[in-house]
LUMVO-296653 format. One record per residue: x negated, y, z negated of N, C-alpha, C, CB in turn; residue in one letter. Coordinates in steps of 0.02 Angstrom, whole numbers, plus 50000, padded with zeros to 5 digits. Glycine has a CB too. Example, Ala and Ser with C-alpha at 12.3 -4.5 7.8 and 13.67 -1.06 7.14 Angstrom:
% LUMVO-296653
493404971649610493854977549610493404983549610494354977649548a
493584988849646493164994749643493555000249606492964997049714s
***
This chain:
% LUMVO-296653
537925521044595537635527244619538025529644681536885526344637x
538235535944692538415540544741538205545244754538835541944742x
538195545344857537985548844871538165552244925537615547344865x
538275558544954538385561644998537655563945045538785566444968x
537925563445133537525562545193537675567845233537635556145228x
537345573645235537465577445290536925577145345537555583845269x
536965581045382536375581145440536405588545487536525573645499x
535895588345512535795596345560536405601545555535755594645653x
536235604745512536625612645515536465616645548536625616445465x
535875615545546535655624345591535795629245574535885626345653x
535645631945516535755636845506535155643245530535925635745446x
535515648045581535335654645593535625660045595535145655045633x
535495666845612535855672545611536185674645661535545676645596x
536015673545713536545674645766537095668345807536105677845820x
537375671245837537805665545859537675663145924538475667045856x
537665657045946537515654246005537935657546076537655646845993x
537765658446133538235661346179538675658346197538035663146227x
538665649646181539085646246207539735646046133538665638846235x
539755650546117540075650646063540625657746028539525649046024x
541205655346032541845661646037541745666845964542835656946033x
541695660445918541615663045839541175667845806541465658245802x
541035667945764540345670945735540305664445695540335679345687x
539435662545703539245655245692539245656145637538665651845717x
538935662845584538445661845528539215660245482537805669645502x
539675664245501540285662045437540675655045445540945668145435x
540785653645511541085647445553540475642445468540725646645682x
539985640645479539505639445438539495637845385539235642445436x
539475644045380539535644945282540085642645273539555653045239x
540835642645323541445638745297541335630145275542005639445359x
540805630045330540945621245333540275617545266540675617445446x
539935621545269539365622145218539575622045149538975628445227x
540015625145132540585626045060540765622145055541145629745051x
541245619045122541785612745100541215607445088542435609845169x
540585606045114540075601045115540045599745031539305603845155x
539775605045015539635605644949540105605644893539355610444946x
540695608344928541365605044871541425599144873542115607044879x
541535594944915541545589944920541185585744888541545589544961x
540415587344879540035583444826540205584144783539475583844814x
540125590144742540445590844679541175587144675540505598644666x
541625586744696542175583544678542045575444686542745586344720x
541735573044711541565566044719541045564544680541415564044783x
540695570244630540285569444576539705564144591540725567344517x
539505563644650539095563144696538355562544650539195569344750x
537835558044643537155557844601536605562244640536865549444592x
536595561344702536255565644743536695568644826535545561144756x
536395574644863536685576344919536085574644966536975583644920x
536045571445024535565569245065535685572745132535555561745070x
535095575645162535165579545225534555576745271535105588145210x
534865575545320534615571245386534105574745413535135570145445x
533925584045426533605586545437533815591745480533255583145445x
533355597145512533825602345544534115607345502534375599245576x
533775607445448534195612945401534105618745424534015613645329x
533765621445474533665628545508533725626645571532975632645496x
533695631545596533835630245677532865634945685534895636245724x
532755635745649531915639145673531605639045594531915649845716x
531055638045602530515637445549530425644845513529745634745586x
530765649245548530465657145537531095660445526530005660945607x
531605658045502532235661345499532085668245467532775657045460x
532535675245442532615679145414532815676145345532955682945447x
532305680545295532245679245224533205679745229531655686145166x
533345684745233534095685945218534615682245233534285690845240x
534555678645294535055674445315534945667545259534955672845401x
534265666545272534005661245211534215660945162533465661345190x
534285666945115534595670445070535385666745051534615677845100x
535655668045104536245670045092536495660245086536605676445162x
536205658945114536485648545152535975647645073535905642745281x
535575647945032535215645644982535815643744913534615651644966x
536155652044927536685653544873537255647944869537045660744891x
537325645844945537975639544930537565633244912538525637245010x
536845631844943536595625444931536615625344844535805624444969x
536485632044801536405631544748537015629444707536135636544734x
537325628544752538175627544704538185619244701539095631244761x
537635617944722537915607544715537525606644632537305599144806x
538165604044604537875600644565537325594344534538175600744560x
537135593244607536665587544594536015590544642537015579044619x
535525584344623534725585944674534915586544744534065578844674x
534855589444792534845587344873534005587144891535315594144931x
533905580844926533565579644952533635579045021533415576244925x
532925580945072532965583345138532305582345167533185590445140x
532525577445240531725577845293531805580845317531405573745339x
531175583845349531175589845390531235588145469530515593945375x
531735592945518532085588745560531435593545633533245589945558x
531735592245698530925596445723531005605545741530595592045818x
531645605945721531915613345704531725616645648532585613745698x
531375612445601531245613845545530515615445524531485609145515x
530135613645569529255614745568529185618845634528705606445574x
528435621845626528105624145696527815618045730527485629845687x
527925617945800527675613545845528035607345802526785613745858x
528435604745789528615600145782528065593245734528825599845847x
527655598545703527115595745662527435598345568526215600145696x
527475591745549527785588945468527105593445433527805577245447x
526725595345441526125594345426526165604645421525595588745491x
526595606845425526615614745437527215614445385526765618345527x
527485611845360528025614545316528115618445263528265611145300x
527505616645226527175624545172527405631345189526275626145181x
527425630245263527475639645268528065641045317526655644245307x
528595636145294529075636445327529595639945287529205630545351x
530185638445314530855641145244531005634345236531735647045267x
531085629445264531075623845217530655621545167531105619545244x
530145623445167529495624145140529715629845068528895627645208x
529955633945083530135640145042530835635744996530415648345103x
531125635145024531695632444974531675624144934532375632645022x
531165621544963530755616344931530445619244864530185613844980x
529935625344882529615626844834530165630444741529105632444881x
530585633644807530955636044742531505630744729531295643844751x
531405625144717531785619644693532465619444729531855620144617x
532625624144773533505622144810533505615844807533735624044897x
533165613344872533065604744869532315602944877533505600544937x
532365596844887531585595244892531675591944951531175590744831x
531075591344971530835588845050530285583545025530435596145109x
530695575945049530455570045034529715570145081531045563945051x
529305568045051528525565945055528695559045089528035565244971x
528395557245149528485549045190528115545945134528055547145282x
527595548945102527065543645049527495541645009526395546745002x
528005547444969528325548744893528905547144907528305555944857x
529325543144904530035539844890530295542744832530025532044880x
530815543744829531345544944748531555540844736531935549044736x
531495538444672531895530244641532655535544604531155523744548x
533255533844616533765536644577534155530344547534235541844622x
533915529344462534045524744437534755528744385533335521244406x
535285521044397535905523244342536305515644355536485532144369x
536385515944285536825510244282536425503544276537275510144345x
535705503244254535315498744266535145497644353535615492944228x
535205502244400535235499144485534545503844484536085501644558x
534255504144533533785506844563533875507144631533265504144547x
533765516444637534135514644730533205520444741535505521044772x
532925518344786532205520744819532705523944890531455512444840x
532275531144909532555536844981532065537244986532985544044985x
531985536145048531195538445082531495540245142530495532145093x
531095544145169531065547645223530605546345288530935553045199x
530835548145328530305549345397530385554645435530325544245450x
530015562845432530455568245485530085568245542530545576545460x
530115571345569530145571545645529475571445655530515577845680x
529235568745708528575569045732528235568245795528345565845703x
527795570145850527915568545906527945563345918527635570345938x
527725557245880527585551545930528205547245890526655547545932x
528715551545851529415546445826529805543645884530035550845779x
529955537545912530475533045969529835531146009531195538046023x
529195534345991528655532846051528105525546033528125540946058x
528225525545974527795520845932528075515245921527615523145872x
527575510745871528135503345861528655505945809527695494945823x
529215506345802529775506545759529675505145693530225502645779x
529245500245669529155498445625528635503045574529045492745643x
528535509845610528135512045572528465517845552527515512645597x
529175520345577529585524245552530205522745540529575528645581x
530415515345542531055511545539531045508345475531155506445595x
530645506345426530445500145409529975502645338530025495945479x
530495506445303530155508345233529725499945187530985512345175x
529265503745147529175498645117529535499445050528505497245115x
529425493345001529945494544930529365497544886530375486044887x
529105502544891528685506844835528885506444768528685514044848x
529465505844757529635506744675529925500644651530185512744657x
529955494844668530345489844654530955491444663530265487544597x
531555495744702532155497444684532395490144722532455505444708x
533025489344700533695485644702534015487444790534295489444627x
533885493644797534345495544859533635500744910535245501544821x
533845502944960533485505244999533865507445041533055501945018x
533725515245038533915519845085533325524045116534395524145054x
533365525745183533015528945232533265532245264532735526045265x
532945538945259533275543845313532635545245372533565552045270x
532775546945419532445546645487532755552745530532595539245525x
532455558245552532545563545602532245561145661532255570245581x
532835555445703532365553745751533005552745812531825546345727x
532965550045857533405549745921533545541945927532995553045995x
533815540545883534315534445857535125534245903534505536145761x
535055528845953535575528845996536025521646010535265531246057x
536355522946048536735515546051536485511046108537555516246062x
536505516746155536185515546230535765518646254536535515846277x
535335515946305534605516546318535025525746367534075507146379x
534495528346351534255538646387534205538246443533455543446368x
534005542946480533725542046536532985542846538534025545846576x
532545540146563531755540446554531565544146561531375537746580x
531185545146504530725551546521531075557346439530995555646633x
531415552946376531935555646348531655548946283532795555946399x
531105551146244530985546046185531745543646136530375550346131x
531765537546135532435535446099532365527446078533155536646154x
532585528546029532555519646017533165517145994532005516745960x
533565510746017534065508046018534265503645957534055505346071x
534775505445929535105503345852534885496645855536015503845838x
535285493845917534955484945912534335482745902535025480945970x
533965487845921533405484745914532825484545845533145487245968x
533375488745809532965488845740533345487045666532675496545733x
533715481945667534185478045641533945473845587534455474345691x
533195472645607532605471845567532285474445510532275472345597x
532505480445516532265485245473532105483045392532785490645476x
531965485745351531935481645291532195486845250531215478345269x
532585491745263533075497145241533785494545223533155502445300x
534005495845189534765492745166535195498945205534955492145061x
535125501645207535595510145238535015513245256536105516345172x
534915515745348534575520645358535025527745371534135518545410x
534905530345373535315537845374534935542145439535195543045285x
535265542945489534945547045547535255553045555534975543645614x
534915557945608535255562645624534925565245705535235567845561x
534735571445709534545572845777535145572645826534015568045799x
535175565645835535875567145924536425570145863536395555745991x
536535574045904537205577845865537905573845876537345586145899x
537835569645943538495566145937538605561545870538555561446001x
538185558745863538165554445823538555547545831538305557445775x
538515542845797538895536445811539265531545756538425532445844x
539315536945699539795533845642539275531245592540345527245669x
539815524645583539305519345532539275511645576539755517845437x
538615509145578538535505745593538495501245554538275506545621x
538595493645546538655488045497538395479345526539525488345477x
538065478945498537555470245522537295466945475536855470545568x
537725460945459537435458045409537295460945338536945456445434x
537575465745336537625468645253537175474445262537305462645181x
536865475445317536405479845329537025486845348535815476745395x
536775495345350536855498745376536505503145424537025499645348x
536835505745487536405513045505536985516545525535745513045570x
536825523245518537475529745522537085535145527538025531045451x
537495539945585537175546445608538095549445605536595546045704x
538455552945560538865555045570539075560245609538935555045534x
538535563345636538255569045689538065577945649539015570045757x
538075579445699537755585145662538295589445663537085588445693x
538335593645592539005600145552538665605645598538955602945435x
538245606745633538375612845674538605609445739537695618045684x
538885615945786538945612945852538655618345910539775610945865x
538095617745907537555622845951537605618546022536585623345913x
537455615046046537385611646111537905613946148537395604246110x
537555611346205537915613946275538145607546300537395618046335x
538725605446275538895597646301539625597546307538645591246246x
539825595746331540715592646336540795589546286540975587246394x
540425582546251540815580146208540665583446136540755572946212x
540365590346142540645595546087541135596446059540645600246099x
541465596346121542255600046121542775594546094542555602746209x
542635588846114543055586646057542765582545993543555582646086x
542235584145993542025580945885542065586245842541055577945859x
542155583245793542145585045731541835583245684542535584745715x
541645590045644540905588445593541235584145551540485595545543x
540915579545534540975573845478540445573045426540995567345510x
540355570545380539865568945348539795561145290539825575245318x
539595556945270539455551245249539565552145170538765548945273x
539965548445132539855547445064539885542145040540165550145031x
539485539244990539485531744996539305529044926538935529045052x
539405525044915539255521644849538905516144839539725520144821x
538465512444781538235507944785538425506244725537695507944804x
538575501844710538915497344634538765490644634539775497144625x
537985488344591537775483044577537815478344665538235480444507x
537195482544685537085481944747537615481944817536785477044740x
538235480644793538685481044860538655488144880539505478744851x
538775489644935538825495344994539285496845016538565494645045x
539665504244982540105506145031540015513245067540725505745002x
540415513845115540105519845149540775522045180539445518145207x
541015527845187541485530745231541255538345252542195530645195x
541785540245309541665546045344542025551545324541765545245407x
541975555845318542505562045310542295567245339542665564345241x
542945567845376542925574945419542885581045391543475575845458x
542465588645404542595592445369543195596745372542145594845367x
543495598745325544365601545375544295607645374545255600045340x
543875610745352543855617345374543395621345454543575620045310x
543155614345466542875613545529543465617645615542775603545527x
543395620845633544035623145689543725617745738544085632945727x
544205616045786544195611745843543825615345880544825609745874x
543615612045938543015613645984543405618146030542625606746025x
544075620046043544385622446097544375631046060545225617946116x
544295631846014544285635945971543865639145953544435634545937x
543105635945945542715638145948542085641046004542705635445916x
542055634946068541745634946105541935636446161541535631446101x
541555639846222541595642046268541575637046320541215646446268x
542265635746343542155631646403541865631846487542665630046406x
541885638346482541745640546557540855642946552542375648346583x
540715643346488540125642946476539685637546475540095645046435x
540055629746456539795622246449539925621046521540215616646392x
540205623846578540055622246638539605625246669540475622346668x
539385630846652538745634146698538245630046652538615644246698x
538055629446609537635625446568537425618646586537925624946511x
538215614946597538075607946621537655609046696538875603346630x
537795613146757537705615546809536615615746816538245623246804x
536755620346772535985621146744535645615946728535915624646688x
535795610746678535385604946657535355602046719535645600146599x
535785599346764535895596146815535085599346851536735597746851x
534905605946880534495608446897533745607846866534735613246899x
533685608246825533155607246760532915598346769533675609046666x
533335595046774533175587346755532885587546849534065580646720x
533375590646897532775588146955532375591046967532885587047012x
532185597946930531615601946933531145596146894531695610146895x
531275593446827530905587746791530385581846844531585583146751x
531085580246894530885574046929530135577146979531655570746983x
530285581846986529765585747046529185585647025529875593447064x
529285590346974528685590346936528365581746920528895594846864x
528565577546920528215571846891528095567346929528495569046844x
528295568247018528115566247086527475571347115528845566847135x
527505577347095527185581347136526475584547092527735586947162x
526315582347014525925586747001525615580846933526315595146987x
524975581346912524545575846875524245580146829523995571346919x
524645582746765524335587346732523625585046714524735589146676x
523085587046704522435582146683522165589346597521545581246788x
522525592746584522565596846535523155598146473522505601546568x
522875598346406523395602146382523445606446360523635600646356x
523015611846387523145619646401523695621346448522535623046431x
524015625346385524805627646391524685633246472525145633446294x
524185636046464524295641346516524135635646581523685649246509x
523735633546590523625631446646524315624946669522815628946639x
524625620446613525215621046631525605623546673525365622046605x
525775630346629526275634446650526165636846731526295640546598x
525455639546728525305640546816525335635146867524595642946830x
525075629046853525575624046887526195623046907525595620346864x
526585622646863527205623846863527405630446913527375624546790x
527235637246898527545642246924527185641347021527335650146868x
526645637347025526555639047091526775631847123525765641747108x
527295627847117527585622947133528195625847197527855619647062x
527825622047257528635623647310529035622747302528825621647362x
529635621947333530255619047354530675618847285530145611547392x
530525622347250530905623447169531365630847199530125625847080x
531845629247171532505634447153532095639947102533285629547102x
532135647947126531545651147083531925651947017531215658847114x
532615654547003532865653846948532965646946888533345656246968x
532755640346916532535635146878531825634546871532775629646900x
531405637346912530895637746890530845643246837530515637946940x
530815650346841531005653646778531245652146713531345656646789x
531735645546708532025644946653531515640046642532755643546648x
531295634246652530755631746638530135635146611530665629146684x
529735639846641529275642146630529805647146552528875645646707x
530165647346531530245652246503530145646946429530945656946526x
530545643746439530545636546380529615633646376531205627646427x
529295636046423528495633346408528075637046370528085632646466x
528475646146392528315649346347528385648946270528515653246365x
528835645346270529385647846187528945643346158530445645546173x
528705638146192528555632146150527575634346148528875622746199x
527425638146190526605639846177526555644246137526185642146232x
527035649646100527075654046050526955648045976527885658646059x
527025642145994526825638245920526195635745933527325631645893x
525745635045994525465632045999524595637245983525755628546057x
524155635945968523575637545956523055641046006523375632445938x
522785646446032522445646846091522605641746128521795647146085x
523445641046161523665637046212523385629246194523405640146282x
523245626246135522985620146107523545619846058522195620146075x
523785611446080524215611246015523645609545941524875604146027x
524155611245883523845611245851523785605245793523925616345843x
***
């Protein structure tokens, strides 16, 4: 059995500011070669890490248009939903999403955590299960989103996970859980995505994990500028495991695409934001999770820089437009 691994595209209609190109065709270039590529590697299924939108509410049309290349793979693609991909970051809203929409009209399907796919050939049985994004994913014991069970009797076991799968420990306050520490897993190949850097393929004891990173490059980061979208294809033949990387080549280099003098006011900014973070979590004991009363906390906080406070309060906004009479939901 073979299979091809992509992860977070993001696909939307406009183009990021930190960005020279026009994203939506930059995109669709690297989106094509994705999909040629399966087809020429005659690939049994195409697997997507999650992030297939960059918003739950995209334009039918742009939708439209990214459906037309997904329709060109010759095989099933299967897909978790990444937290770009639901409202409020709740799995549980995807019905009325466009992932939800292109689920329904068979593009791909969006794996059920209950419902695993067994893809049997050759006498093998390979079981994909999923885990997408959820609030309390890196926050919980691991084992309850790391650690598929064997539902179908298969031979092999693959897992994909939209979660913040890293090498080294975040900075606190930044949910993440560390490769080493889930080595345990009872997954033969998990498949991650989310950090866009990504960290290759990982290999232990016959075991795998691999986040090849994410085929868009939306972030505001330095080591943007020099990766390149890659993606995973891999084989399984009477249980052995192979797996390699391939770069996409129609991908342009980061110097080419991205705005550098833009990833420095950006970096500049986070720098501001993370000690606006620290303040807030010395100086204030939310005892609510009403979004407004939040937010007025926040805005009547001293000794804050008023233009980081603004950008904060603006991001509290964005995120209470999903939320319910200021109740998440």
């Amino acid at each position: 059995m073979k299979f091809l691994y992509v992860t977070d595209t993001h696909i939307r209609g406009t183009t990021p500011k930190n960005r020279l190109d026009v994203y939506v065709d930059t995109l669709k270039e690297k989106l094509e070669e994705v999909i040629e590529l399966a087809n020429k590697e005659e690939v049994d299924v195409l697997l997507h890490g999650g992030d297939v939108f960059d918003r739950p509410d995209l334009s039918p049309n742009v939708v439209g248009q990214f459906a037309k290349i997904f329709m060109k793979a010759q095989m099933p693609i299967y897909v978790v939903a990444g937290n770009h991909d639901t409202f409020g970051h709740n799995p549980e809203t995807i019905s009325r999403t466009m992932l939800g929409l292109m689920d329904s009209f068979g593009v791909m399907t969006v794996i059920n955590p209950k419902t695993p796919v067994v893809i049997e050939k050759n006498g093998q049985r390979v079981q994909v299960s999923g885990q997408p994004y959820h609030y309390d994913l890196d926050q919980r014991d691991p084992k309850l989103d790391y650690y598929p069970t064997n539902e179908t009797n298969a031979d092999v076991l693959i897992h994909i996970v939209h979660s913040m799968l890293v090498e080294k420990a975040l900075p606190e306050g930044v949910p993440h859980t560390i490769i080493d520490h889930i080595w345990g897993t009872t997954a033969d190949i998990i498949l991650t995505g989310h950090f866009h850097g990504g960290f290759g393929i990982k290999e232990r004891n016959g075991k795998f994990i691999c986040n090849p990173g994410a085929l868009a490059r939306v972030n505001n980061h330095w080591s943007e500028i020099s990766r390149m979208p890659k993606v995973i294809v891999g084989s399984i033949i009477n249980g052995a495991i192979s797996l390699e990387e391939k770069v996409i080549r129609r991908a342009q280099k980061g110097d080419d695409v991205l705005d550098r003098s833009f990833l420095e006011k950006a970096v500049h900014q986070e720098e501001k934001l993370h000690s606006f973070v620290q303040q807030v979590k010395e100086t204030s004991q939310f005892q609510t999770l009403n979004m407004s009363d939040i937010i007025l906390e926040i805005a009547s906080l001293k000794n804050v820089e008023e233009k980081v406070k603004q950008e904060a309060l603006r991001r509290m906004t964005v995120i209470e437009e999903v939320w319910k009479d200021g109740e998440y939901e």
